[in-house]
N, C-alpha and C positions, 0 to 999 in steps of 0.2 A: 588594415588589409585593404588594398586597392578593389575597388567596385568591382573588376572582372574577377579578380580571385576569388572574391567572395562567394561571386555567382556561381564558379565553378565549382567551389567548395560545397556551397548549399547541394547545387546538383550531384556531387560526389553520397551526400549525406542522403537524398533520395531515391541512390540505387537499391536502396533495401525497399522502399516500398514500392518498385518496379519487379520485385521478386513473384517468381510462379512460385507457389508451394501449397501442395494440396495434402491434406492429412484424412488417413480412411476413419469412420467410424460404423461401428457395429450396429447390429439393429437390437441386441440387447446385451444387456450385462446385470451381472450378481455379486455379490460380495457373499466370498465362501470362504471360511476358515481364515479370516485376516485377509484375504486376495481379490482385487476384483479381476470376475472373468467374464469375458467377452465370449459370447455366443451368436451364431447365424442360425438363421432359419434353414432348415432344408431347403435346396434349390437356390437359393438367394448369398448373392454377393455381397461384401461392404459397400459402403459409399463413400465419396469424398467432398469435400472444400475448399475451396481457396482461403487460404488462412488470414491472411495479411489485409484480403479486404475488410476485417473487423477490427484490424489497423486504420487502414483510411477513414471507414465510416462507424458511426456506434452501429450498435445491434438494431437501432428502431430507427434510422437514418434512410429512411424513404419514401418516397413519396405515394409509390405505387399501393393502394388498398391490399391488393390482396399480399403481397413481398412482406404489405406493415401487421398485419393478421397474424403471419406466418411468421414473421421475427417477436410479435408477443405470446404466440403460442412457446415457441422455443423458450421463450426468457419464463414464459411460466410455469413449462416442465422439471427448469430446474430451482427456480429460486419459490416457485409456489405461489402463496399469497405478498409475499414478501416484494412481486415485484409490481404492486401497485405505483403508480406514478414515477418509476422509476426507468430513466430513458438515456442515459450519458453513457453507461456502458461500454465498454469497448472489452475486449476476449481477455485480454490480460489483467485488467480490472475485474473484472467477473469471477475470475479463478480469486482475484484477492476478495472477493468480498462473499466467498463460500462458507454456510459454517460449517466446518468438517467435525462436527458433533451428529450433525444430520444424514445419515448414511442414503434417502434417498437424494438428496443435494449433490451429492456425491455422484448414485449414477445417475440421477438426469442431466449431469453435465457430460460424462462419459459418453452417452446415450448420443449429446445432441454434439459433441465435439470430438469426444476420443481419448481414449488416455493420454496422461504428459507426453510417456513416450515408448518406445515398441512393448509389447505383452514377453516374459519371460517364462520358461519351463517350471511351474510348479515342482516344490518337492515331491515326492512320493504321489506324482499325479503324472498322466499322461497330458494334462490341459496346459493352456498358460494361462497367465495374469500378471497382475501388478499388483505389488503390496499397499496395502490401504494405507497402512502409517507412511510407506512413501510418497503417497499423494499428500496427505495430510502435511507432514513435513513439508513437502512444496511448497504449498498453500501458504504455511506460515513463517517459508523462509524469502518469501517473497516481501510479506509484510514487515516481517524484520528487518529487510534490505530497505525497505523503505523507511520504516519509520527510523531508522540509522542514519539514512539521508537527510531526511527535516530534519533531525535534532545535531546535524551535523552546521546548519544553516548559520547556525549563531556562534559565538565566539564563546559563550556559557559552555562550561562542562557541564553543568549540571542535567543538562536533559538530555546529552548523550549517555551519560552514567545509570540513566536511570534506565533507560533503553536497555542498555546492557546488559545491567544487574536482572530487569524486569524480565529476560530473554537469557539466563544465565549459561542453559546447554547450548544454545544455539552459540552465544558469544565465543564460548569455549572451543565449538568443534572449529568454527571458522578460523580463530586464533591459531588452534594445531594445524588444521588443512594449509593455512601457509607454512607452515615449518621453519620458520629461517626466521629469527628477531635479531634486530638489531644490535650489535658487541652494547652500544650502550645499554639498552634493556637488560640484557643477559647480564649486564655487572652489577643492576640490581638485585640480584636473586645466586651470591657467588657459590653455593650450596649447589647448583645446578649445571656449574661447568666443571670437568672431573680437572685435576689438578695438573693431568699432563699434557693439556691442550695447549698446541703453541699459540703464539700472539698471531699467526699465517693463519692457520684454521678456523682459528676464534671466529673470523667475519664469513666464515664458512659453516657453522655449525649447528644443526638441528635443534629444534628445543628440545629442551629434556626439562624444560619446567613443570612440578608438579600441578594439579587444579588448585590449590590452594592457594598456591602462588600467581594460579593464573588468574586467579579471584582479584589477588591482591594487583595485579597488573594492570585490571580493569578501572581498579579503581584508582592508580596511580597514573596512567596513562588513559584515560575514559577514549579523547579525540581520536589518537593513534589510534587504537585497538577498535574504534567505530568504521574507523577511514580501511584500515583491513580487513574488516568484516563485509563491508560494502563491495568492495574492490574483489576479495577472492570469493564472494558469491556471485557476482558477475560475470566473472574469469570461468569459471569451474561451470557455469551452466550456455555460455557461449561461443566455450573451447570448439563444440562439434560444425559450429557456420564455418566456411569457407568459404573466398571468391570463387566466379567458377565464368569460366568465358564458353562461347558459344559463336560460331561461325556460320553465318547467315548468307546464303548464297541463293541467290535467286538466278533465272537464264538470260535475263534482260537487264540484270543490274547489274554493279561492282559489289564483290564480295565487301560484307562488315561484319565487325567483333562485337556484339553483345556484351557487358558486363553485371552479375548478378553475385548474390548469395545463394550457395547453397546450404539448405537448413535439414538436419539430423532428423530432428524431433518437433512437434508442438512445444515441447518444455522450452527449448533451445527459442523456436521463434518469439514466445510469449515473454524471455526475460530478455532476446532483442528490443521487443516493441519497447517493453519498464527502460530499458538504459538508453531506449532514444529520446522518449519523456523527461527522463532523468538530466540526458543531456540538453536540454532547453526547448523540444518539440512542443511540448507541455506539461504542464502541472497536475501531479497527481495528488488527489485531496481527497478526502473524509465527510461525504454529508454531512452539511450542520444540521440536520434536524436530529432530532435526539431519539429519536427511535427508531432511524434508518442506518444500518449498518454498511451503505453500500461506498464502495470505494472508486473512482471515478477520474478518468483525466481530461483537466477543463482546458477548452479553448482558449478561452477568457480568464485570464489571471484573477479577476475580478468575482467570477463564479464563483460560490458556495455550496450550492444544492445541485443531486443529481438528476434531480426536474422540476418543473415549476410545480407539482402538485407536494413534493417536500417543501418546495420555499412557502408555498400558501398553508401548508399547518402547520408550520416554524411559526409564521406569522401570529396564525391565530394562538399558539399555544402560548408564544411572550405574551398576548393582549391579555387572556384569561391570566394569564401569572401578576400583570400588572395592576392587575384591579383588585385582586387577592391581596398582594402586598400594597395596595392604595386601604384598603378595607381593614388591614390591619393598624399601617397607620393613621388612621381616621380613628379607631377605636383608642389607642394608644394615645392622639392627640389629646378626645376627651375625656379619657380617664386620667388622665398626666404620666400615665406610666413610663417606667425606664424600660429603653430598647436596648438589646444590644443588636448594631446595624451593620452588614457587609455591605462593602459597595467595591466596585471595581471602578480601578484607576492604574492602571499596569500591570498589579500585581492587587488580588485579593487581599481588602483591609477593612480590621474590623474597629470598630468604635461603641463605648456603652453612653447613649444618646436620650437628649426628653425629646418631646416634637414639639414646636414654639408657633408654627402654621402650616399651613397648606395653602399655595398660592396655584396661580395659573398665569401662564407665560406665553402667547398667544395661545399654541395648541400643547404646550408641555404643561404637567403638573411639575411645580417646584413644590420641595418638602423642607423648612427651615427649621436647624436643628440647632441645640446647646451641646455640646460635647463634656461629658460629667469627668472625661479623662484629661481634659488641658483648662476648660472652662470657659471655652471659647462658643460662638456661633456660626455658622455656616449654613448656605442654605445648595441645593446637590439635584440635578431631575432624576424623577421617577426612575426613568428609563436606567438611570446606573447603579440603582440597588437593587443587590441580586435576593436577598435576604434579610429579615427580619427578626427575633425572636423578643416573648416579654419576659423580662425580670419579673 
């Protein structure tokens, strides 16, 4: 693509975060009988937000003391203790990384942002709300979209299969919500086309495949049925955006056309932001630290952690792990014992091992072993054995 296209192409892609969109939220809400419901104070109005600047900037993206006070109080109405050291954030992440087991998680996020999307008439109620298993659902059909995407990265079925399988209703309802499989799929499963469907129709024809079959679909076609599940959760929840122009007339200028989106919902804006990410804005990832749960979209391709106080007790926690399994082997050295040893080398592998020495390598321990499974020697750093156990 020639340099200007490009340019204008890129500028085309950040008409969405030139978007006004303010979403109300309440000053409280309850979860009553499966519903959460929004309540106001006597006398008092909602409030609103601009949505999309938690697009441009994370939640804790400022400089200003009291703006940064006020954006940690937010973050720890809803996530609690939970949101120690935790700073990458951004709105659509935040909703992935809810745990919808937690019903006050639930509304402190309600609270500080608003439902996905408008409140509905309760049954047998004059109130409205929103169904709680529908947030919840949200929540995890976000994650699902996502972790469909990684596992989509590699040319391996295996990890989109597993996705699949691991997410079985979800995969399912997405698979029926497109309705339409391809003649060749459908002639996998010939039980499923009634027998006086012409060969015109065929490529026209609704599933009528049963779950069983669609079990079996997943696992014969894992990629396909990932790449449709990705696609018509994205479709189905950014159906409600449209462009929308706007005619800007000032008394001293020449009139000009504004172009924007206009956005339905918070739900709609928030699987915007994931399919901008998605499409190469940024990379959305998974704290590595092992007891943070928070979901995050990094700048830095390079990024692991969603703050440097995760990356500092990742740190510290391999260093304690390493010395534990240095202590082991030490022990193991001089008693002669047999190990059996994991180490990591692409792929998780184990070997039943004596220990032959313990060396040092400027600042690396090297550990040298006999392998009791070929007969051979080898010697491996600390740093790549994950595990240990004695015979």
């Amino acid at each position: 693509m020639p340099r200007k296209a490009a340019k204008l192409f890129d500028q085309d892609k950040d008409i969405f975060l030139a978007t006004k969109f303010n979403w109300p939220t309440y000053q409280r809400y309850e979860i009553e009988d499966g519903w959460i419901v929004p309540y106001n104070n006597p006398g008092s109005d909602y409030t609103s937000y601009p949505v999309i600047n938690y697009y441009l900037n994370t939640i804790l993206d400022t400089d200003k003391t009291k703006k940064k006070d006020a954006a940690k109080a937010k973050l720890y109405n809803i996530l609690g203790y939970r949101t120690d050291g935790t700073s990458k954030l951004h709105l659509h992440t935040l909703f992935m990384s809810l745990d919808t087991t937690n019903e006050a998680e639930i509304l402190g996020w309600c609270k500080e942002f608003g439902l996905p999307s408008h409140p509905i008439e309760m049954p047998w109620s004059k109130k409205v709300g929103y169904p709680l298993k529908k947030f919840i659902d949200e929540v995890h059909l976000m994650r699902f979209a996502w972790e469909c995407f990684n596992a989509l990265q590699t040319i391996d079925d295996a990890p989109i299969l597993k996705v699949l399988l691991d997410n079985i209703n979800f995969s399912l309802d997405q698979t029926n919500e497109t309705s339409r499989i391809s003649p060749e799929v459908l002639a996998l499963y010939p039980s499923a086309i009634p027998d006086d469907v012409s060969p015109e129709a065929l490529a026209r024809y609704p599933s009528a495949i049963p779950d069983d079959a669609l079990k079996q679909l997943i696992i014969d076609l894992p990629y396909e049925t990932g790449q449709k599940a990705v696609k018509a959760l994205i479709d189905a929840h950014i159906a409600g955006i449209v462009p929308e122009v706007k005619i800007v007339s000032r008394f001293d200028e020449p009139t000009s056309v504004s172009l924007s989106w206009k956005i339905d919902d918070l739900s709609s804006a928030m699987w915007m932001m994931f399919s901008n990410d998605l499409s190469g804005r940024r990379k959305i990832k998974k704290c590595a630290h092992q007891k943070c749960t928070a979901i995050f979209a990094a700048d830095d391709s390079k990024m692991s952690y969603c703050s440097d106080v995760c990356k500092n007790r990742q740190k510290q926690a391999d260093y304690r792990m390493r010395e534990k399994l240095y202590e082991k082997l030490k022990r193991a050295f001089e008693a002669k014992n047999q190990l059996n040893i994991v180490i990591k080398d692409g792929d998780d592998t184990n070997d039943t091992v004596i220990v032959l020495d313990l060396l040092m390598s400027g600042k690396k321990r090297i550990i040298k072993f006999r392998s009791l499974t070929t007969d051979q020697e080898y010697q491996i750093p600390l740093d790549e054995i994950i595990d240990v156990q004695t015979l």
